[in-house]
C-alpha positions as CSV (number, residue, x, y, z in Angstrom):
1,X,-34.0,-21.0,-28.0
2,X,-35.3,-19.7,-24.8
3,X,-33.3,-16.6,-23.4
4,X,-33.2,-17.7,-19.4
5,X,-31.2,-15.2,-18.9
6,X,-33.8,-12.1,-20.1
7,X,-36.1,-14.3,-17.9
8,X,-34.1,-14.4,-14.6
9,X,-33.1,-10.3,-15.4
10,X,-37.1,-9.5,-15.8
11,X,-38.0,-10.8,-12.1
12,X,-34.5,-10.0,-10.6
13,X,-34.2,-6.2,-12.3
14,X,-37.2,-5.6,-10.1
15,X,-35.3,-5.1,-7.2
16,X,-31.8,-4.6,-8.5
17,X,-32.6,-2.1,-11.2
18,X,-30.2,-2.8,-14.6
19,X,-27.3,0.1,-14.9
20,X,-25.9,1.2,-17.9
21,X,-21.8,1.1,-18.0
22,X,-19.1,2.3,-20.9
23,X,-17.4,-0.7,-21.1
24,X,-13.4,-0.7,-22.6
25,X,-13.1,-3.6,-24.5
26,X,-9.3,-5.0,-23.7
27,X,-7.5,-5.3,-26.7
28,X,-4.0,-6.2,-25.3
29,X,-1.2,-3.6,-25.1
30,X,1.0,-1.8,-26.5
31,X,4.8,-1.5,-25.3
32,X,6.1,2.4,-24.9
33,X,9.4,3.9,-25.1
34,X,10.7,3.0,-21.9
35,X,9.6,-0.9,-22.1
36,X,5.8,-0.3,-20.4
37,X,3.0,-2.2,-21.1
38,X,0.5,0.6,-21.6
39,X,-3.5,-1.2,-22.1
40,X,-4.9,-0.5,-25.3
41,X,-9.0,-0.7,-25.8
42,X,-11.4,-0.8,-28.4
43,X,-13.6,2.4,-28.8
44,X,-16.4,2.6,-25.7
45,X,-19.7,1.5,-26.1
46,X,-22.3,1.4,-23.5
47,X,-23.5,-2.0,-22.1
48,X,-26.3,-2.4,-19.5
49,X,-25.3,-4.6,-16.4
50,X,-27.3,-5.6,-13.1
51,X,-24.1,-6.0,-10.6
52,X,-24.9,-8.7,-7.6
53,X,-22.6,-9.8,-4.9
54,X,-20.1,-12.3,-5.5
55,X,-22.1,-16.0,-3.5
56,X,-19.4,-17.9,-1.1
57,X,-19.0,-20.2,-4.1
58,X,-18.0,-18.1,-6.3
59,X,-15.6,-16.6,-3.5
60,X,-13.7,-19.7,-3.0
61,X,-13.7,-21.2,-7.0
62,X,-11.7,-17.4,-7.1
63,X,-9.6,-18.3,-4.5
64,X,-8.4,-21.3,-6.2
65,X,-7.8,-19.6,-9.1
66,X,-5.7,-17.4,-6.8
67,X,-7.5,-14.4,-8.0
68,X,-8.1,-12.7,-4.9
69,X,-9.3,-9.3,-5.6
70,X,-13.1,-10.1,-7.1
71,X,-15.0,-7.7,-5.3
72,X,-18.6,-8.0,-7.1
73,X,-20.2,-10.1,-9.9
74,X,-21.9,-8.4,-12.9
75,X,-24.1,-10.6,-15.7
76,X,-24.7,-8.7,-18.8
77,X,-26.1,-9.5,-22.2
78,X,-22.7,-9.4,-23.9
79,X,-19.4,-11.3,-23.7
80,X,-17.1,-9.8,-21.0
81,X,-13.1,-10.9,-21.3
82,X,-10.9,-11.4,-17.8
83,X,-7.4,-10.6,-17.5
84,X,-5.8,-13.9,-19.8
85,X,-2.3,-13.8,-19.7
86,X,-1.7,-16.6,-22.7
87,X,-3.6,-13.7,-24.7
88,X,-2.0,-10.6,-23.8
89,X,-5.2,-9.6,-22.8
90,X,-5.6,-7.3,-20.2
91,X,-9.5,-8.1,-19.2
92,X,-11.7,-5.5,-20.2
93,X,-12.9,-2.4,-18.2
94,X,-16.3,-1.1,-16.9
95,X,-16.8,2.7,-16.4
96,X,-20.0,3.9,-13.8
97,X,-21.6,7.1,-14.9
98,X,-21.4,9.8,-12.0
99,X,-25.2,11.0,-12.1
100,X,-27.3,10.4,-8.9
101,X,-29.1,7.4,-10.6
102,X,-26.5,5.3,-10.0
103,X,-25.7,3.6,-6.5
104,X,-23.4,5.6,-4.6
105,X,-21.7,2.4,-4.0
106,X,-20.5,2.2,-7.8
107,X,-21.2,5.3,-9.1
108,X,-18.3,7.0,-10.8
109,X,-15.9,4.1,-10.4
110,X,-14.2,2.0,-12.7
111,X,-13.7,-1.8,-12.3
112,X,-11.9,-4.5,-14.1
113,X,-13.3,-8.2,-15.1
114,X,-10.9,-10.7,-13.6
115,X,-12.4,-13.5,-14.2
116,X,-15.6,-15.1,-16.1
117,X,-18.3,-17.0,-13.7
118,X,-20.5,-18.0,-16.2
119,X,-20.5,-18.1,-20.1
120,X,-22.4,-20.0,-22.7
121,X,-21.0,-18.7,-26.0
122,X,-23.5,-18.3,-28.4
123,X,-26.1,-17.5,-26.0
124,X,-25.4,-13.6,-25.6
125,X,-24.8,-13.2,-21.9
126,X,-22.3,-13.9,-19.5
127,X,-21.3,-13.7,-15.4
128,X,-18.3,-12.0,-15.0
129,X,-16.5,-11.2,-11.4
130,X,-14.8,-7.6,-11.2
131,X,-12.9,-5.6,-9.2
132,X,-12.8,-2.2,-8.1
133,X,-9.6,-0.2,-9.5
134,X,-7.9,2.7,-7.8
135,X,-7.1,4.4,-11.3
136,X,-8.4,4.3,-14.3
137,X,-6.1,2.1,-16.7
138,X,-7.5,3.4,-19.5
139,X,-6.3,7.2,-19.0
């Protein structure tokens, strides 16, 4: 099977350079002792995404989703999960490093996947939309 994806990303990479991340892989939450959801995640691993704006499809498809807070769209060669409350799951969490290498636009924030653009399980990549986050939800 043909990998379109590591196709597209050779050409497109040339002039949006691939980043790595530490993504937080949602693993639902736990409930503290005053009745809190508190996020759990899987250990980190780092992940290498290219991040592209979010097209004026995209935009509206999120709108009637009523998910208004997609800010950016990342593809990456590993499956992504978006907040899914019939779950419990949380959506999972990307984590910019904070070395000059990384776009200043990004670089030492950390943004949530709210929803997935594109998928094909099985095929080892996905398009996910994100949004930036004030906190961290993982501290």
């Amino acid at each position: 099977m043909i990998n379109l994806r590591g196709v597209a990303n050779g050409v497109t990479s040339a002039i949006n350079p691939n980043l790595p991340v530490t993504l937080r892989r949602s693993t639902g939450y736990t409930t503290n002792d005053a009745g809190r959801q508190v996020p759990s995640y899987a250990d980190d691993e780092t992940i290498t995404v290219q991040v592209q704006a979010l097209t004026q499809r995209e935009l509206e498809h999120l709108d009637r989703l009523n998910i208004s807070n997609g800010q950016a769209s990342v593809y990456t060669n590993t499956q992504l999960s978006s907040v899914d409350r019939s779950s419990q799951s949380g959506g999972d969490v990307l984590v910019f490093g904070s070395d000059a290498a990384i776009p200043a636009q990004v670089r030492g924030q950390t943004w949530l996947v709210v929803a997935q653009l594109e998928g094909w399980i099985g095929s080892g990549w996905c398009k996910v939309a994100i949004t930036s986050q004030m906190s961290d939800p993982t501290a």
